[in-house]
PADRENZA-708030 format. One record per residue (C-alpha): residue number from 1; residue in one letter; x, y, z. Coordinates in nm, 3 decimals, padded with zeros to 5 digits, always signed. Layout:
# PADRENZA-708030
     n   res         X         Y         Z
   NUM     A         X         Y         Z
...
This chain:
# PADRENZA-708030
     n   res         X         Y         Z
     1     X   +00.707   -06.742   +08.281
     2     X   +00.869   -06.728   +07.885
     3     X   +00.924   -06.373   +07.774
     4     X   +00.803   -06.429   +07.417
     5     X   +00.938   -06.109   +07.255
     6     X   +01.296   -06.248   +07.419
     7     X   +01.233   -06.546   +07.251
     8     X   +01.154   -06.364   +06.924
     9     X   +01.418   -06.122   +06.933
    10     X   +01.696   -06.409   +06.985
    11     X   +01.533   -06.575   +06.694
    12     X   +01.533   -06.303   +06.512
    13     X   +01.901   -06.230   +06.571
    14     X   +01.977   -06.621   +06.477
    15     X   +01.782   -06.516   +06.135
    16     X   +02.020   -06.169   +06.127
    17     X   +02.327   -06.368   +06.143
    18     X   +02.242   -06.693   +05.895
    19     X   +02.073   -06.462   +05.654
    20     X   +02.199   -06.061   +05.656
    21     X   +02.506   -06.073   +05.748
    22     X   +02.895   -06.074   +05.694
    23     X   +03.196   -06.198   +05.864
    24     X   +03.409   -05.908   +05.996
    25     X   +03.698   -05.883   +06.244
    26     X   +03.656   -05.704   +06.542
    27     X   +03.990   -05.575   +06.704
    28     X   +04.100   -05.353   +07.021
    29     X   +04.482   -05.378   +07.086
    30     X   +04.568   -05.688   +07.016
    31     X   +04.258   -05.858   +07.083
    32     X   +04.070   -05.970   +06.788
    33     X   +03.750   -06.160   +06.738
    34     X   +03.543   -06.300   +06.369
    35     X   +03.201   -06.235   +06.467
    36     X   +02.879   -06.178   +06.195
    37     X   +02.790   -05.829   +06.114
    38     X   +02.490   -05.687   +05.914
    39     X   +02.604   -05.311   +05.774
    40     X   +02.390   -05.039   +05.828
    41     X   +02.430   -04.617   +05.836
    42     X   +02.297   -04.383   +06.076
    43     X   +02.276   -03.996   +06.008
    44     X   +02.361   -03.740   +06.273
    45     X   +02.470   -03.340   +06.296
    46     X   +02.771   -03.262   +06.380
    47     X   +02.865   -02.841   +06.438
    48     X   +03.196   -02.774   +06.211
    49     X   +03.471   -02.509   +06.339
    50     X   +03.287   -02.239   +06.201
    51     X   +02.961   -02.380   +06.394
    52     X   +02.765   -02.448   +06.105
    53     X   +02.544   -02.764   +06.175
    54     X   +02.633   -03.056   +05.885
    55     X   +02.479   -03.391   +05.813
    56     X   +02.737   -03.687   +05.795
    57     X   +02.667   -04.051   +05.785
    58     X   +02.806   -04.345   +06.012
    59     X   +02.857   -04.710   +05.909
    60     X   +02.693   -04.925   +06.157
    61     X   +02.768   -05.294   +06.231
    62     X   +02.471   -05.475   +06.427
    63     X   +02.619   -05.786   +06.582
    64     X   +02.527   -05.998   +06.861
    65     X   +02.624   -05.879   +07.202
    66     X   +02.714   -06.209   +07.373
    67     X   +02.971   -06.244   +07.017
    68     X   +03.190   -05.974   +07.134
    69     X   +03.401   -06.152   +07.327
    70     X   +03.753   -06.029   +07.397
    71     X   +04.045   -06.168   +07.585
    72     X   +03.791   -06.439   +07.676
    73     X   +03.500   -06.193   +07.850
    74     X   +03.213   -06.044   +07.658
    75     X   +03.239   -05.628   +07.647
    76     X   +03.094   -05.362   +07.530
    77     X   +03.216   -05.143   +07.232
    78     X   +03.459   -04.866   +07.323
    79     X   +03.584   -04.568   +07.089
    80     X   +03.908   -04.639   +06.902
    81     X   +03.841   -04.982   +06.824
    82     X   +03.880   -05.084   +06.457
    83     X   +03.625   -05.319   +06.266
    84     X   +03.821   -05.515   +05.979
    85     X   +03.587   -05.533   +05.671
    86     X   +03.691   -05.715   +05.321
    87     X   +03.547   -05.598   +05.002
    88     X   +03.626   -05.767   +04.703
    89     X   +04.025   -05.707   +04.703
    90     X   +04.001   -05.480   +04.964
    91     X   +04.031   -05.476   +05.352
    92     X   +03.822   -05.187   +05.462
    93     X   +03.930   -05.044   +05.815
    94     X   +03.642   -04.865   +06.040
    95     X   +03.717   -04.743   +06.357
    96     X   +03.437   -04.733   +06.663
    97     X   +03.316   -04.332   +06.676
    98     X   +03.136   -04.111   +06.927
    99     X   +02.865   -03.937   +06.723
   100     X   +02.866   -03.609   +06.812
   101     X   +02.765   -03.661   +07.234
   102     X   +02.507   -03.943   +07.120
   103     X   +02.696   -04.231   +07.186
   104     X   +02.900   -04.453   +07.047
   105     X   +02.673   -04.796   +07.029
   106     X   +02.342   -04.863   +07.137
   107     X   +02.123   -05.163   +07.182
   108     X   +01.937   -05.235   +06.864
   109     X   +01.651   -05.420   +07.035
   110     X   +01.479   -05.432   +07.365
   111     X   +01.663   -05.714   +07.556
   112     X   +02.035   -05.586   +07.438
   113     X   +02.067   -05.895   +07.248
   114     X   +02.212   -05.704   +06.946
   115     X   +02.436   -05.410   +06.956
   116     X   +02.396   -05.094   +06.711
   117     X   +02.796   -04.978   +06.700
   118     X   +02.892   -04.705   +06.484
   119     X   +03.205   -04.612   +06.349
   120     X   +03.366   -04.417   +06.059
   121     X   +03.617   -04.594   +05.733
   122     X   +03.953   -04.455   +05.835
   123     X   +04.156   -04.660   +05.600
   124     X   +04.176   -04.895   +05.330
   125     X   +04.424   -05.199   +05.290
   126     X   +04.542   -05.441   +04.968
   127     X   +04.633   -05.755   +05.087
């Protein structure tokens, strides 16, 4: 039997990627793949040393999860890798982040057909 709302959500990731989205780099060692990325933020609370709960923001990058494709085998996100963004004359560098025990990715639909990663800007390079 056709799972419709599979069908719908891989349609609606082919509309993500033609239509909301940006090229990035995704690296982990030396391992590096292009794949299409549409930005996003996600708010959490993080306690500071003196234990006083603070907002801070995340920058997300939804991709496809069968795009992530390393040293020739699909894989999940893991924490320390970087995501190369450019902007304008700018290569913004993000690197993959826990946030605060909640995770650091998470499916952004149903089916896992799109990944939710989030990460933090840790430095900035002029090419």
């Amino acid at each position: 039997m056709v799972d419709l709302l599979e069908q719908g959500t891989a349609w609606l990731d082919g509309m993500r990627q033609t239509h909301l989205s940006r090229t990035v780099t995704y690296q982990r060692g030396v391992d590096s793949v292009d794949i299409a990325a549409t930005l996003g933020t996600t708010t959490y609370e993080v306690a500071d040393e003196a234990g006083v709960i603070v907002q801070a923001k995340a920058t997300d990058f939804i991709v496809s999860a069968e795009a992530l494709v390393l040293g020739a085998a699909i894989t999940k996100p893991q924490v320390g890798d970087r995501i190369r963004v450019s902007s304008g004359t700018k290569v913004l560098i993000f690197e993959v982040l826990d946030l605060g025990g909640a995770g650091h990715y998470r499916p952004s639909d149903p089916h896992g057909k799109m990944l939710r990663i989030h990460a933090k800007q840790v430095d900035e390079e002029t090419p």
